[in-house]
C-alpha positions, -999 to +999 in steps of 0.1 A: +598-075+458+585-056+432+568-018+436+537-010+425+518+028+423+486+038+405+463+072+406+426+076+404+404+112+412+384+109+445+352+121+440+346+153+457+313+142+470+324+110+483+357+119+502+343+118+536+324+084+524+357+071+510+380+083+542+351+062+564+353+029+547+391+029+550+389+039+588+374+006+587+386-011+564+370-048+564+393-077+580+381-101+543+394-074+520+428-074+538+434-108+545+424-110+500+457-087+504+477-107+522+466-141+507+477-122+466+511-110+483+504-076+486+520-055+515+530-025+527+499-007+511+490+032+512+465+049+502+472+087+499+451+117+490+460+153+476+442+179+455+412+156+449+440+124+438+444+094+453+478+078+450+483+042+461+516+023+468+520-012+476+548-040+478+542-069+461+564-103+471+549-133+452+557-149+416+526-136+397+514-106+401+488-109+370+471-142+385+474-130+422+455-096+414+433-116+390+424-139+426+413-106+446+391-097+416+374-130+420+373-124+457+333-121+467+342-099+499+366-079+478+341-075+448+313-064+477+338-037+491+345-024+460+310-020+451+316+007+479+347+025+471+346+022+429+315+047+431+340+072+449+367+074+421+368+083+388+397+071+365+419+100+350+413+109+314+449+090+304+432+061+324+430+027+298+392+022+291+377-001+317+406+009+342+398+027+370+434+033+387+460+041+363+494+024+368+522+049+376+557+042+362+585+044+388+616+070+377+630+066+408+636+051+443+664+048+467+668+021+490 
């Protein structure tokens, strides 16, 4: 199982819009989730940053994540929620949430 964390701003503007799409959260985007191996996923929100974590349990994380990107119900719903965020200014250009590097963790 690997570990997985990335950051992105929440609009300002858009937290109330943002926090309402993940109260619902559509059944197509999850089961994308599910199918690419990802589990255990939280979203978390302070000071305007949203911090996600997730587990991931298959063999290739690269091709898996690269599947959810071609996924047309997951490419709809984030036509939604990327017009809430705004990628930090270390972000990579073209990224949107920046990877976090794990320092620690005890089991």
């Amino acid at each position: 199982m690997e570990r997985h964390a990335a950051v992105v701003r929440l609009r300002p503007e858009k937290e109330a819009e943002y926090r309402a799409l993940h109260a619902a959260a559509w059944p197509g985007v999850l089961e994308a989730l599910k199918r690419a191996h990802i589990g255990n996923y939280t979203i978390f929100l302070r000071d305007g940053l949203l911090f996600s974590y997730l587990e991931y349990t298959g063999d290739d994380y690269a091709a898996d994540t690269a599947a959810i990107a071609t996924d047309p119900i997951s490419q709809r719903w984030w036509a939604l929620t990327d017009p809430c965020q705004q990628p930090l200014d270390t972000a990579v250009d073209g990224q949107l949430w920046a990877s976090a590097e794990e320092i620690f963790h005890l089991d």
